[in-house]
N, C-alpha and C positions, 0 to 999 in steps of 0.2 A: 620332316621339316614342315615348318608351320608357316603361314601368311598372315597378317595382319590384313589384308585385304578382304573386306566384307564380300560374301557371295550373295550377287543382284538378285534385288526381288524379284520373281515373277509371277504376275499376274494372272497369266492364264492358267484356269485348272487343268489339272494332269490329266491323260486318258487316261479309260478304267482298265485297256491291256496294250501293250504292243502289238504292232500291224504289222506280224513275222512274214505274211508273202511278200509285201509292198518291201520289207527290208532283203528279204532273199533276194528279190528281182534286183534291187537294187545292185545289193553283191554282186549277182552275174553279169549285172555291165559294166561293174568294176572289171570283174575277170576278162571278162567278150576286152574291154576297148583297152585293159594294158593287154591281154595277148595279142592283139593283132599292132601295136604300137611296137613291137618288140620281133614281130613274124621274120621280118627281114635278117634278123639275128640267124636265124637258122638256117636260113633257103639264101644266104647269101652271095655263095659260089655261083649256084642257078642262076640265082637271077640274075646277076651282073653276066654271065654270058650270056645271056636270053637276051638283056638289051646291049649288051655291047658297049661295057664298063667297068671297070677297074673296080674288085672289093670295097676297096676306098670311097670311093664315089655312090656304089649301091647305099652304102653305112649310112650316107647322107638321110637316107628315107628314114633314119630313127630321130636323126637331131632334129629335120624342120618341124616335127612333131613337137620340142619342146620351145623350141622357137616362136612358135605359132602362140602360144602359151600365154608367152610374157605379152602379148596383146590384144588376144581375149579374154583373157581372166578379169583383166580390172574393169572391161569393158561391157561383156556378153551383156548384162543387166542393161547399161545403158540404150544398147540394141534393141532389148524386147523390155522395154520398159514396164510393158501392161502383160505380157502371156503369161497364163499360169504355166509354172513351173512344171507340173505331169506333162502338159505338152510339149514346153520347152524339152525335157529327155527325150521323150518322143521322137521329136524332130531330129536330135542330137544321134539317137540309135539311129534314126533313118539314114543320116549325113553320115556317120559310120559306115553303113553297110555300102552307101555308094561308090565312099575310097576305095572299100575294099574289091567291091565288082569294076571300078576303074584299074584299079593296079593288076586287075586279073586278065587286064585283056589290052593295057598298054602296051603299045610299039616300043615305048623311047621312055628315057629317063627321067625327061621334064616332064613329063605326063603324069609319069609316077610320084613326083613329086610333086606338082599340084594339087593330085588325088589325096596325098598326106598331108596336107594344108588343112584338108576336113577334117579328117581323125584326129590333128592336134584340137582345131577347135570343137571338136564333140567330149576329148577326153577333158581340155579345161575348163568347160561348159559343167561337165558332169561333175567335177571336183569344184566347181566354186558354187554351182546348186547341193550339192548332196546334202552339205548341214541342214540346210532351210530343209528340205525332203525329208533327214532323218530328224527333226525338228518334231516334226506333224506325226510322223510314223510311230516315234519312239513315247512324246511329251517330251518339253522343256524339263523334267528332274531325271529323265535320262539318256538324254543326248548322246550321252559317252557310249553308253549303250547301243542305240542306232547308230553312230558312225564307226566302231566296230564291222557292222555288217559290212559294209564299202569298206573298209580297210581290209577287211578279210579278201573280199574280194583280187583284191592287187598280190597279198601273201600270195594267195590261190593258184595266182598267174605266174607269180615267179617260180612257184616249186614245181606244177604241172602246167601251165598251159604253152609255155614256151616251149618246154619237151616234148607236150602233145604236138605242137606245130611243126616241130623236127619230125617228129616219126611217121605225121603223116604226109610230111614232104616225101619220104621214104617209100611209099605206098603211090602216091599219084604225084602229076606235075604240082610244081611247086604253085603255078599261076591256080590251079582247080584249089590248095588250098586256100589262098584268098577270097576263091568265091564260097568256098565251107563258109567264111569267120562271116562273108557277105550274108549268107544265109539265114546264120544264126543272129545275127545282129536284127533282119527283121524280125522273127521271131519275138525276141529281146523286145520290140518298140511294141509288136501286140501286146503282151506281156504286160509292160509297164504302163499302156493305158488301160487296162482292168483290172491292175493291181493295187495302183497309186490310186489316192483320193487326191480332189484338186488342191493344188496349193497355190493358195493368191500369191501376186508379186509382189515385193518387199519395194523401200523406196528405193529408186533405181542408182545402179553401184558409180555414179562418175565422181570425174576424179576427185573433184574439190569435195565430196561427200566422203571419199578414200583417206583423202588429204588431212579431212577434217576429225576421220577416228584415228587416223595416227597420234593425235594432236593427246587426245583424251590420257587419262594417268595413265600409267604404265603401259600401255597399247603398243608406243612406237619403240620402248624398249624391248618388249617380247617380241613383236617382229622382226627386231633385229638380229636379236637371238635366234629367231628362227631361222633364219637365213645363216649365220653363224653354224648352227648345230647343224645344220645339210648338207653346206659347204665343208663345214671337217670330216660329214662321212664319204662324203662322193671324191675328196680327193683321195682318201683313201681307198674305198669300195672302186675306183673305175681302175686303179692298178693295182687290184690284190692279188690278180695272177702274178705281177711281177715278188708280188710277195712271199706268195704260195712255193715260189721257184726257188726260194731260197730252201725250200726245206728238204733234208739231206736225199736222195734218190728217190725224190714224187716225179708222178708220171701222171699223165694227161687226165686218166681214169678217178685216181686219185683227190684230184683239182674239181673235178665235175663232184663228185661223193660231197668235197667239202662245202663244195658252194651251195647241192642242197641242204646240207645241215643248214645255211644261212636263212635259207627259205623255209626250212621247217621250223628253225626258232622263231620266223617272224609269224608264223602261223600258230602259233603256241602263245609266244606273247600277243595277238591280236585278241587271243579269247582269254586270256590270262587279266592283261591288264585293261581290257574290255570291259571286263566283271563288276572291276573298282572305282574307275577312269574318273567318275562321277564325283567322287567323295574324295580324289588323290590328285586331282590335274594338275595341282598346284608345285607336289612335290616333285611327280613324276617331270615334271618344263624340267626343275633343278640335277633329279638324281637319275634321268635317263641319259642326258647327254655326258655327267661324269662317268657312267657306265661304259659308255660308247667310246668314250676317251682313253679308258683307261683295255680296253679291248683290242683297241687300233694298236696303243704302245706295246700288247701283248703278242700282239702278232709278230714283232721284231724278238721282242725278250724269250720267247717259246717258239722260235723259226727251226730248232733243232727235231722236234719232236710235234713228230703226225697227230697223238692222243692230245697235246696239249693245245695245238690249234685249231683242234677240230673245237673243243671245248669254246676255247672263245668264239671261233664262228658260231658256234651254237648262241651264244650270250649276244656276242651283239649283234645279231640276224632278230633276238627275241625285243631287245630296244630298239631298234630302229625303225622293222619294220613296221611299228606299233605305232611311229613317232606322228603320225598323221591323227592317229587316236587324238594324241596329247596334244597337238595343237590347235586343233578344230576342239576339242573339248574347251579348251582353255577360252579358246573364241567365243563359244555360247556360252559359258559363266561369265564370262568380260565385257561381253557387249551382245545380253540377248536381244537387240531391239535391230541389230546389225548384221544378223548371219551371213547374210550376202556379202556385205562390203566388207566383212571380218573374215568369209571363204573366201573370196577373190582375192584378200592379200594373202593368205596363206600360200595359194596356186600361186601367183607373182615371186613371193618368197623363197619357196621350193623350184623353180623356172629358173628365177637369177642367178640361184647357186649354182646349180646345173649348169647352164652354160658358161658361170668364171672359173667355176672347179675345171669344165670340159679345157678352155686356156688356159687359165693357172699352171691345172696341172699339170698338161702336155711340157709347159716350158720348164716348173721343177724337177722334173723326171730325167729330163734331158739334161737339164746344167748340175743338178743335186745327187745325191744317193735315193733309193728309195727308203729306206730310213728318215732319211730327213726331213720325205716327203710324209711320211707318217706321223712324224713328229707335228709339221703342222697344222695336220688334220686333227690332232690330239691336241693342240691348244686350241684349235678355231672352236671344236668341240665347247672346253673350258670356258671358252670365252661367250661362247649361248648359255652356258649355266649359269654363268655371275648377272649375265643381261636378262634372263627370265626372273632370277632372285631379287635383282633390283625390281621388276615389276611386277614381282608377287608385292612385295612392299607397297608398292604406290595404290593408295587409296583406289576404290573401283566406286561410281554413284552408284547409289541404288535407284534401278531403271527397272518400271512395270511395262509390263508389256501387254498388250490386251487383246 
């Protein structure tokens, strides 16, 4: 599929190579801050009787994380208007590691929970700087390329580092593995101030400056879409066990194998469509999310047979988890002059979903079939492809950047 929409001049010349440590490092706090956003997934048992609370209530410690999200993301810029941005991770890995050594030695629940207040804002801190970071790391002609690395990072997490934080729940109390992730998160903050070169602040992200690139051609349609394309996989992906369960005598073991095939395809398409992202962002807005669509409906159509659902979790574990590629890609060919306030609504975009899919879906589940809940995960899908196609169309200015 083709665009009619010109891709932005820019100004600045290219570096002469990619700055592979500064991008690695990058990766491993992609990995470090979704594993430890997710830790509680595993040690869940534990620690709700450690504090003395219902599963339910523990689980909490995942959601304030993305809660927190939807009101630092649009904002963290306006906060540190003037820090360069190596510092700002900096600071963000440090603020990591403190949730982590707080939840390591809280009493009580509310404790725990205000300690996850940080990790949400260090993980949307990290996802609405990264472009601007992989920006300088990679050069503006390939960006797709450095945010690859952070994306990979997150695959990373979901195939292995959530397992690793089970097994070595298994090994020591569950509170000493929070202070591991505490550990290695400072580590992570040395790291990234000898890795990273400085990166100046971009103009600071508030909202009327937010407001103002929604405004721009096609801009406020793609983020619509994007939120569209999140939204139809999370209501599908947060009840795919109830999916899985439809398939004829699977067992627990079974369910765990298929879910890493999902992890493993988003690790495949991360460096798959990593390679191209650069020269294809445009098609990929349109023919990822029809992918993903048509994978969800597959899940129902192939519920009979293990081989054939394995197959599509394979497929749409390799779109999806990529989809961070393609939108942030999309971002710096759209508005290089903007990375910030073009990542921050990404992070807002992917947040929002999240938490109406987390309602949505709870209430469809319950009055609907699960089919039918897949079904509209399958058009919400459709309906970001048609909203990105319309703003692949819409004229983009040609913006130098210097």
């Amino acid at each position: 599929m083709t665009t009619t929409a010109p891709v932005p001049t820019i100004g600045s010349a290219p570096v002469e190579r990619m700055r592979y440590g500064g991008l690695i490092v990058l990766m491993l706090m992609g990995f470090l801050l979704v594993t430890a956003e997710f830790l509680p997934n595993g040690v869940l048992t534990e620690m709700a009787d450690a504090l003395g609370v219902t599963p339910g209530q523990a689980g909490q410690t995942v959601t304030v994380t993305a809660l927190v999200g939807l009101v630092v993301a649009p904002t963290i810029g306006l906060i540190f208007p003037r820090l360069d941005r190596r510092s700002l991770l900096v600071w963000m890995a440090l603020a990591a590691a403190v949730s982590n050594l707080i939840v390591a030695f809280a009493p009580n629940l509310i404790i725990v929970l205000a300690a996850r207040f940080l990790l949400g804002a260090a993980i949307s801190a990290f996802w609405s700087m990264s472009i601007t970071v992989a920006a300088t790391l990679a050069g503006p002609d390939r960006l797709g390329r450095g945010v690859m690395f952070t994306s990979a990072g997150v695959s990373l997490a979901t195939v292995a580092g959530v397992p690793l934080g089970v097994m070595l729940s298994e090994l020591v109390d569950w509170r000493m593995v929070f202070g591991i992730a505490s550990a290695l998160m400072v580590v992570l903050a040395v790291a990234l101030r000898f890795t990273l070169p400085s990166v100046p602040a971009a103009q600071a992200s508030s909202i009327r400056l937010l407001v103002d690139t929604l405004r721009r051609p096609g801009i406020g349609l793609g983020m619509a879409g994007h939120i569209f394309v999140v939204l139809g996989h999370f209501l599908a992906y947060t009840y795919v066990r109830l999916a899985l369960e439809r398939i004829p005598e699977v067992d627990a073991s079974t369910i765990v194998v298929l879910l890493a095939l999902f992890g493993l395809g988003g690790l495949a398409g991360n460096i798959a469509i990593g390679l191209v992202i650069d020269r294809t962002f445009a098609f990929f807005a349109v023919f990822a999310p029809v992918v993903i669509a048509v994978a969800v409906i597959s899940m129902i159509v192939f519920s009979g047979s293990i081989v054939g659902v394995a197959v599509v979790v394979l497929v749409w574990g390799f779109f999806f988890s990529s989809w961070l590629i393609v939108a942030n890609t999309w971002v710096g060919h759209r508005m290089p002059d903007r990375l910030e306030a073009g990542g921050s609504l990404v992070v807002v975009g992917f947040q929002a979903a999240i938490t109406i899919a987390a309602g949505v879906g709870g209430l469809l589940v319950d009055t609907l079939s699960i089919e039918l809940v897949y079904v509209v995960g399958a058009v919400s899908l459709l309906l970001g492809a048609v909203l990105f196609g319309a703003s692949n169309r819409a004229r983009a200015p040609r913006i130098a950047v210097a």
